[in-house]
C-alpha atoms as a printed R data frame, in Angstrom:
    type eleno elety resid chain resno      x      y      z
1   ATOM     1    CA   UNK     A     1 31.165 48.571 24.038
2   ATOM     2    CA   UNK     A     2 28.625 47.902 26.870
3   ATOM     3    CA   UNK     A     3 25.639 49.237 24.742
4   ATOM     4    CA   UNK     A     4 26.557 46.573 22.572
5   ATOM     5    CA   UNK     A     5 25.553 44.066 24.957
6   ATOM     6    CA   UNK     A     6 22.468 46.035 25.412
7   ATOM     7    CA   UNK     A     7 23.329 48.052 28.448
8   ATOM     8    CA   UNK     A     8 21.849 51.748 28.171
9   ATOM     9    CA   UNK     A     9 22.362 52.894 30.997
10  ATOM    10    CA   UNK     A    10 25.999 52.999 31.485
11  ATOM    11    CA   UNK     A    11 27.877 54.594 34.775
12  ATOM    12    CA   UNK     A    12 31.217 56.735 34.669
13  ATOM    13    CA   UNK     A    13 33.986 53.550 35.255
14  ATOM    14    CA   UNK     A    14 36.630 53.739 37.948
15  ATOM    15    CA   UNK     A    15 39.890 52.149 38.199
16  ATOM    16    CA   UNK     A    16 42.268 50.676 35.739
17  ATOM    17    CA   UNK     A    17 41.314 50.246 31.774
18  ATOM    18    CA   UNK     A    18 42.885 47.505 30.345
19  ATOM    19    CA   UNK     A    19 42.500 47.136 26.748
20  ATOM    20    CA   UNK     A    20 45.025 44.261 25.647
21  ATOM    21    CA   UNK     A    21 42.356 41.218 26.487
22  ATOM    22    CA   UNK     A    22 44.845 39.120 27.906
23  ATOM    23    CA   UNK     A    23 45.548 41.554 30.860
24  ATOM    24    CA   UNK     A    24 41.555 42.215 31.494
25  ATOM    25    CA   UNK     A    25 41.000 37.775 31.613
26  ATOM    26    CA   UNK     A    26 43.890 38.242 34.338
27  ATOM    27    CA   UNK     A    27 42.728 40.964 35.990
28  ATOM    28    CA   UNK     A    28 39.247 39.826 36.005
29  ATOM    29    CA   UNK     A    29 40.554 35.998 37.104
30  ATOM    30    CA   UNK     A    30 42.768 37.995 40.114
31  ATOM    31    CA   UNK     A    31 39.163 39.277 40.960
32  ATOM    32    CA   UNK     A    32 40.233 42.869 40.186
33  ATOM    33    CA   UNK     A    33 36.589 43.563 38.316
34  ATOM    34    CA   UNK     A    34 35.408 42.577 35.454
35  ATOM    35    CA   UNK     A    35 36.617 41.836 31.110
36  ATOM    36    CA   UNK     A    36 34.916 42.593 28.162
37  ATOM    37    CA   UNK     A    37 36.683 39.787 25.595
38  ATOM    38    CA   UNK     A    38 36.012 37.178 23.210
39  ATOM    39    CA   UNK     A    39 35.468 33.731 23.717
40  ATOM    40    CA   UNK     A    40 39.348 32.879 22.111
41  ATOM    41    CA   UNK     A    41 40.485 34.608 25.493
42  ATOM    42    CA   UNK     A    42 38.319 33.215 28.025
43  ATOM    43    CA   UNK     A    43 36.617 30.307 26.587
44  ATOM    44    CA   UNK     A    44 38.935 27.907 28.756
45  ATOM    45    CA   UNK     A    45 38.386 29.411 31.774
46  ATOM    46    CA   UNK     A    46 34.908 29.782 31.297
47  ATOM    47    CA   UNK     A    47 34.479 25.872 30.697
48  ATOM    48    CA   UNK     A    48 36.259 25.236 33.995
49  ATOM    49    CA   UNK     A    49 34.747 27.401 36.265
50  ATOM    50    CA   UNK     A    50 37.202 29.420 36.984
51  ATOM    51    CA   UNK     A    51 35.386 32.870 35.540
52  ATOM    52    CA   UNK     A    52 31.714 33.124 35.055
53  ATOM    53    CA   UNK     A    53 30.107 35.238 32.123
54  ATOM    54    CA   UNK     A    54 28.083 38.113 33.677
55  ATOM    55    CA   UNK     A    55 25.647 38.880 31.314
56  ATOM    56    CA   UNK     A    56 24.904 36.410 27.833
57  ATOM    57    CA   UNK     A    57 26.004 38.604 25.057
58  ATOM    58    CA   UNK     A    58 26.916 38.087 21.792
59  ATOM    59    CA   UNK     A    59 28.853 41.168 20.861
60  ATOM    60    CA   UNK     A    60 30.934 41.514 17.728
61  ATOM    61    CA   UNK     A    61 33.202 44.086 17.032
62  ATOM    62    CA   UNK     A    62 35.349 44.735 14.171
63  ATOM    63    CA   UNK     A    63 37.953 41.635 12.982
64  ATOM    64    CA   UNK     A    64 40.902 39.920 13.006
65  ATOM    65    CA   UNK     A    65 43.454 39.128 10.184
66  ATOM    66    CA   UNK     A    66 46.025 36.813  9.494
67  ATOM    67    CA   UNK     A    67 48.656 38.321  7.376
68  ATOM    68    CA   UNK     A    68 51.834 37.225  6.004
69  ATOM    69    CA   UNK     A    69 53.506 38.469  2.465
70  ATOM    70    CA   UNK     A    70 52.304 37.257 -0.422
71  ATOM    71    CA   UNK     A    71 55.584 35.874 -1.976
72  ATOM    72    CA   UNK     A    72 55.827 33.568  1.957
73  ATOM    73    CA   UNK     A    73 52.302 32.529  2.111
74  ATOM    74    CA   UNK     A    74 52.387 29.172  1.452
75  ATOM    75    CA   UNK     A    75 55.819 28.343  3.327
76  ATOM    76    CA   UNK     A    76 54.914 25.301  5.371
77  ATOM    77    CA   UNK     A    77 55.826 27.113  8.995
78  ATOM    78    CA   UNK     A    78 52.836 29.896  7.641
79  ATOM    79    CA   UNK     A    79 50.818 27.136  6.476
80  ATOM    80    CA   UNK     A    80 50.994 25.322  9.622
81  ATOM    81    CA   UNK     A    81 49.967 27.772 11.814
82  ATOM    82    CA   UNK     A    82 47.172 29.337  9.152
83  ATOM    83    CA   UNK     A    83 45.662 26.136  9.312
84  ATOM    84    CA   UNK     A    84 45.725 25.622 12.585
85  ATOM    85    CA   UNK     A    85 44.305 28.627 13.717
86  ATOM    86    CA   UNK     A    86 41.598 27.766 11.024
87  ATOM    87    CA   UNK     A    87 40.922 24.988 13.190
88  ATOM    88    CA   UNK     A    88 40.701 26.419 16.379
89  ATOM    89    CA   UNK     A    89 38.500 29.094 15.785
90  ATOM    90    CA   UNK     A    90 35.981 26.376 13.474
91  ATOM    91    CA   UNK     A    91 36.367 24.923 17.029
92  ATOM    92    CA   UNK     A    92 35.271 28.329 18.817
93  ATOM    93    CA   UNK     A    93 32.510 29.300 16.431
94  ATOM    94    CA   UNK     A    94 28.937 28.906 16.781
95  ATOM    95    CA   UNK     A    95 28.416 29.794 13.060
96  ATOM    96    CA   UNK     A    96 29.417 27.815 10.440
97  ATOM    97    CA   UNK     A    97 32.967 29.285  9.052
98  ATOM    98    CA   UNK     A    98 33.632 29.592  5.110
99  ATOM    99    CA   UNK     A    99 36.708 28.500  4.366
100 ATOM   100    CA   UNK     A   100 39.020 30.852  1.755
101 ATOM   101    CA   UNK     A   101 40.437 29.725 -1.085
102 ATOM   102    CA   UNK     A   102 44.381 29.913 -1.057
């Protein structure tokens, strides 16, 4: 992932590899190294000060997806939270987001 953010030149890592993001933001905020995550995980922390981005990267990898059966996905609980994680990550987003049709 580090080549990503244009490092080439990468050393063997020591110590713990955490790969659920949440643990690596606490990890990293317990100043036990350093996380690799996206701005959804540390974006809060970030704005207060508490972490500090290392390097400016914009690295992408892969996606996310909401999911819910077909037959449930306009139930308003579903609906709810669909569109308000629409609205958080329009929030988060640097790029304009396209909104799906339902």
């Amino acid at each position: 992932m580090l080549e990503h953010a244009g490092v080439v030149s990468v050393p063997p890592l020591k110590g713990p590899k955490l790969w659920h993001g949440h643990l690596a933001v606490e990890a990293a905020r317990l100043g036990q190294g350093v996380a690799l995550v996206s701005d959804l995980m540390a974006g809060e922390l970030l704005a207060s000060g508490e972490l500090v981005e290392v390097c400016r990267a914009d690295v992408r990898l892969g996606a996310y997806y909401f999911i819910a059966p077909a037959r449930r996905w306009n139930d308003s609980a579903i609906s709810a939270l669909r569109d308000w994680l629409h609205g958080f990550v329009r929030q988060c987003m640097v790029e304009p987001v396209v909104t799906p049709s339902r």
